[in-house]
C-alpha positions in Angstrom: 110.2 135.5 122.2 109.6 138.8 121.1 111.7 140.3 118.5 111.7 143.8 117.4 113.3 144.1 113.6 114.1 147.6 112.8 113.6 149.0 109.2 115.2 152.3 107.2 112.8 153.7 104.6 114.3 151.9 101.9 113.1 148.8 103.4 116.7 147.1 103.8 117.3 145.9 107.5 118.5 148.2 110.1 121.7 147.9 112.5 120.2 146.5 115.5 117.4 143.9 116.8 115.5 143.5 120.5 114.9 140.4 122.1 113.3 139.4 125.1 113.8 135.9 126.0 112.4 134.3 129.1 112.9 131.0 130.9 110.1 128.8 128.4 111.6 130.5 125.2 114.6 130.3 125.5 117.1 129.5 122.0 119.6 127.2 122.9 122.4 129.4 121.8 122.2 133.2 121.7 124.8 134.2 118.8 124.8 137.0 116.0 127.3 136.8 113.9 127.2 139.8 112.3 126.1 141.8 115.5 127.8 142.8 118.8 125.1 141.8 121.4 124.0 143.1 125.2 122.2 140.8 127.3 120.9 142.5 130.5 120.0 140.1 132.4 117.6 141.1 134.9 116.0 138.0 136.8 117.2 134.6 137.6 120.4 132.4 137.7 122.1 130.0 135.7 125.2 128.9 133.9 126.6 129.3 130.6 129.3 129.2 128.2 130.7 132.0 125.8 132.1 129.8 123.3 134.8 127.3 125.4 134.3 129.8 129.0 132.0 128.7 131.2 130.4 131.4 133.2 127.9 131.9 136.3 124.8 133.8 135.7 123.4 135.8 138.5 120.6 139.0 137.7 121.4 141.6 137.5 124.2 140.9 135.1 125.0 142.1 131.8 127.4 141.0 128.9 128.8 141.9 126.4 129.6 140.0 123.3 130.9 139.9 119.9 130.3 138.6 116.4 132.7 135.9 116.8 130.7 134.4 120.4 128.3 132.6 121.1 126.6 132.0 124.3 124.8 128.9 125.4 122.4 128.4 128.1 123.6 124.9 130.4 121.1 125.2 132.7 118.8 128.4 134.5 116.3 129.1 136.5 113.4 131.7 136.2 115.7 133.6 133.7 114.9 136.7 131.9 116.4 139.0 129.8 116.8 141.3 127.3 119.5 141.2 124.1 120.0 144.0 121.8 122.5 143.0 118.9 123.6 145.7 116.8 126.4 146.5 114.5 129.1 149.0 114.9 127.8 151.3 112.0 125.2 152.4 113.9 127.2 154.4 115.5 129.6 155.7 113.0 129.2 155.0 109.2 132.8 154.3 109.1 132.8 151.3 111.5 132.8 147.9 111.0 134.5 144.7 113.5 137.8 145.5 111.9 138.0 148.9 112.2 137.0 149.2 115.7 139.7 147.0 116.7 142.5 148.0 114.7 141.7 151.9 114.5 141.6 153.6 110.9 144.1 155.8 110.2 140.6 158.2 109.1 139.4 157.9 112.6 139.6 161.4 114.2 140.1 161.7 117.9 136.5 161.5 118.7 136.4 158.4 116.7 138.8 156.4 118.7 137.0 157.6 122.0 133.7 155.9 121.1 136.1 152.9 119.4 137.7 152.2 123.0 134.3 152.2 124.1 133.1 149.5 121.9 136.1 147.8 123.4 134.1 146.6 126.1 132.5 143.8 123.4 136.0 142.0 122.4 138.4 142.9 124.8 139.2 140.3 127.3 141.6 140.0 130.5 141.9 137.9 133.4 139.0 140.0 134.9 136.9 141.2 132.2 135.2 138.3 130.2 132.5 140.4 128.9 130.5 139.8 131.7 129.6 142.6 134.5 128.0 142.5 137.6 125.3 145.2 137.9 123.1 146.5 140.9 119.4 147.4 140.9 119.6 151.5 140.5 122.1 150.4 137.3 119.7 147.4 136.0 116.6 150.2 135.9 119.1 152.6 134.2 119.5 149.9 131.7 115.6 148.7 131.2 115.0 152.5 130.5 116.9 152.5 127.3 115.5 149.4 126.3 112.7 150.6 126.6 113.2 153.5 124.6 114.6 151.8 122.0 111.7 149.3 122.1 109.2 152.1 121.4 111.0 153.6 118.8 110.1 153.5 115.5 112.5 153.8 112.7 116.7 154.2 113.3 117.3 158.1 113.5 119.5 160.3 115.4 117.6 159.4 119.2 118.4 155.4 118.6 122.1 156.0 117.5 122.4 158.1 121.1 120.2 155.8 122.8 122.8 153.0 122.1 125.7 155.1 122.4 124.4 156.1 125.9 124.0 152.7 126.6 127.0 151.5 125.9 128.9 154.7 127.6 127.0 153.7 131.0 128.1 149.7 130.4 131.7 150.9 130.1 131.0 152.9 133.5 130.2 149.6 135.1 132.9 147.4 133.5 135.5 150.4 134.9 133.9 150.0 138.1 134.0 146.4 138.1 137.8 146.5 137.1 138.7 148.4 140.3 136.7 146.0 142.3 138.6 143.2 141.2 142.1 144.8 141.5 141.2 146.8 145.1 142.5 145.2 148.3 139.4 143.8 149.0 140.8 140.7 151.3 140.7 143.5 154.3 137.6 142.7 155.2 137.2 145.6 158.0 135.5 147.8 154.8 134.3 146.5 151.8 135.5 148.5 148.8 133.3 146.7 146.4 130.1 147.8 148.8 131.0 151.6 149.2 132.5 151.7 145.1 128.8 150.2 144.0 127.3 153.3 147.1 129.1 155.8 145.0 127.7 154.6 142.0 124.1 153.8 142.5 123.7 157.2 144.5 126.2 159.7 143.1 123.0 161.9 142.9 122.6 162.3 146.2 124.6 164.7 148.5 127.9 162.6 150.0 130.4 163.3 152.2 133.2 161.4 154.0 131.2 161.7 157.2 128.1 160.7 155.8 130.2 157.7 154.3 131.7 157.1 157.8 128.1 156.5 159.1 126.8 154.4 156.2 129.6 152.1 156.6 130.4 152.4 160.9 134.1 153.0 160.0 136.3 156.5 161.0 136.3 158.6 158.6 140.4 158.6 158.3 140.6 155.1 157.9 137.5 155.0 155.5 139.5 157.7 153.4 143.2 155.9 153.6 141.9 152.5 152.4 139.8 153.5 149.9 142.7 155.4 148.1 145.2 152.3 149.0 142.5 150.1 146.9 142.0 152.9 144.5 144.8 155.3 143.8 141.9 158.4 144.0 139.8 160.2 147.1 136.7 159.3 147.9 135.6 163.1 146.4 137.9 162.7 143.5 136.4 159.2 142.2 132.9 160.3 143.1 134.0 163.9 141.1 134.5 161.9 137.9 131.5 159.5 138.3 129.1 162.8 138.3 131.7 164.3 135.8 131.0 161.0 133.5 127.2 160.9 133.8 127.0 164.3 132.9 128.7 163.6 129.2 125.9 161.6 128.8 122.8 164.0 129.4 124.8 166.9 127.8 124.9 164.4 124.6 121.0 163.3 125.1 119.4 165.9 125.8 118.3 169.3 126.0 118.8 170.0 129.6 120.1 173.4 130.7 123.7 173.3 131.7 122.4 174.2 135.3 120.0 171.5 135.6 122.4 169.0 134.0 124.9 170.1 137.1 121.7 169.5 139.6 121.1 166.3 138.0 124.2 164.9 139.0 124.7 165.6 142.5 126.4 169.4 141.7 124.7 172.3 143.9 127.4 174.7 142.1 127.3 175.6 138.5 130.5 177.0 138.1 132.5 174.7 139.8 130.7 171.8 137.7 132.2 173.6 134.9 135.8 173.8 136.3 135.6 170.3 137.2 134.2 169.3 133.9 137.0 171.5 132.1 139.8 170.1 134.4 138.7 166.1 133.2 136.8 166.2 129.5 139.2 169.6 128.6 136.2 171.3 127.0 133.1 173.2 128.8 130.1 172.1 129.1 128.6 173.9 126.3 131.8 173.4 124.2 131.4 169.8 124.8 127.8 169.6 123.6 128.0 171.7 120.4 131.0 169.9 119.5 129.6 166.6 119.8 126.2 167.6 118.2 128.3 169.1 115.0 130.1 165.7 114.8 126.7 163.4 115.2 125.1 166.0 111.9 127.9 165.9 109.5 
């Protein structure tokens, strides 16, 4: 087992740790109590349980638990994965378990927006037990911030957006997941969960209804009725706010041109990324980034 232990200059352990564990090393029971942890797992298959749930492994997978879980491996095979456990503070000074959960009455609105992101660790339902399904394009989104935070030295301002992002892009796929549970997915003619996981793995790419139609040999009306039956949005509207989504994320991490940020994301028109940005985040673009870089310096 590798394990990367991250240090502040006053030599006092840092917020978060990296594991990767493979099928010969093994623990018997992953658990930090003082840590919410992500396990990506990205080869193999396996069961397990997540204190009295048992649960099916399959890669790629990912899931999410908190400080009062622990997960133990019943029985895999060629499993591999990766496990960063961090606590909330590395986000925002002022978080601990409780607070996320319970919501200070300090917390400004930007504060309880990454809170209900954090969410995605101890919130549970009859569909979400911390565990997501993933896809490869998503899986290789998720290697490439472990990665960066594997390389990284000391905690500063890139690891705090490093997890953030990370976390931001795990909520993406737990909302996904949600819809895929509650669409009407027993009509069998199209398969939601197929054309939901298109839209995200290649939001990127130019898509239209009849380019959909073709992908998934069904008319393009009925294509359009169903998926808005399983989903309450259009096609264009869901795929809108998946762009719209991503794009918070490289406004926040990098230093991107507004432009290129808009390319980036599957929008060939700058100003009408902006309106649609406006319309769903209520700031612009460049609003949005100075505003979130002036809260991330205080």
């Amino acid at each position: 087992m590798d394990l990367v232990n991250r240090f502040i200059p006053n030599n006092v352990p840092c917020k978060y740790t990296l594991e990767s564990i493979n099928e010969s090393s093994f623990p018997q029971c992953i658990a930090h109590n003082d840590k919410f942890s992500i396990i990506l797992l990205e080869k193999g298959s396996g069961k397990c349980t997540i204190n009295d749930l048992t649960l099916t492994l399959i890669a790629p997978m990912v899931l999410c638990i908190n400080e009062t879980e622990k997960l133990t491996i019943i029985n895999s095979k060629n499993l591999h994965e990766q496990v960063l456990s961090f606590h909330p503070s590395i986000i925002n000074s002022s978080f601990n378990f409780e607070t996320v959960r319970q919501f200070d009455h300090t917390f400004s609105a930007n504060d309880i927006e990454v809170a209900l992101k954090l969410s995605i660790f101890f919130k549970r339902s009859a569909t979400y037990v911390g565990q997501v399904k993933s896809s490869e394009p998503a899986l290789k989104q998720l290697q490439k911030y472990m990665l960066l935070l594997s390389n990284s030295n000391i905690i500063n301002y890139g690891t705090h957006n490093t997890i953030y992002s990370m976390i931001t892009y795990i909520e993406t796929l737990v909302k996904t997941n949600a819809i895929l549970s509650e669409s009407f997915v027993a009509d069998t003619s199209l398969e939601i969960h197929d054309l939901l996981l298109y839209l995200h793995d290649n939001f990127k790419e130019k898509i239209t209804i009849p380019h959909l139609s073709k992908v998934f040999h069904i008319n393009r009306t009925t294509l359009s009725d169903r998926f808005y039956s399983a989903t309450g949005e259009t096609i264009i509207t869901y795929l809108n706010k998946q762009r719209i989504n991503m794009s918070t994320i490289m406004l926040r991490d990098t230093t991107y041109s507004i432009s290129d940020i808009a390319t980036d994301v599957g929008f060939n028109d700058t100003a009408y990324f902006a309106k649609l940005f406006k319309k769903y985040i209520h700031h612009t673009p460049s609003e949005y980034r100075q505003r979130y870089q002036a809260l991330t310096h205080n």
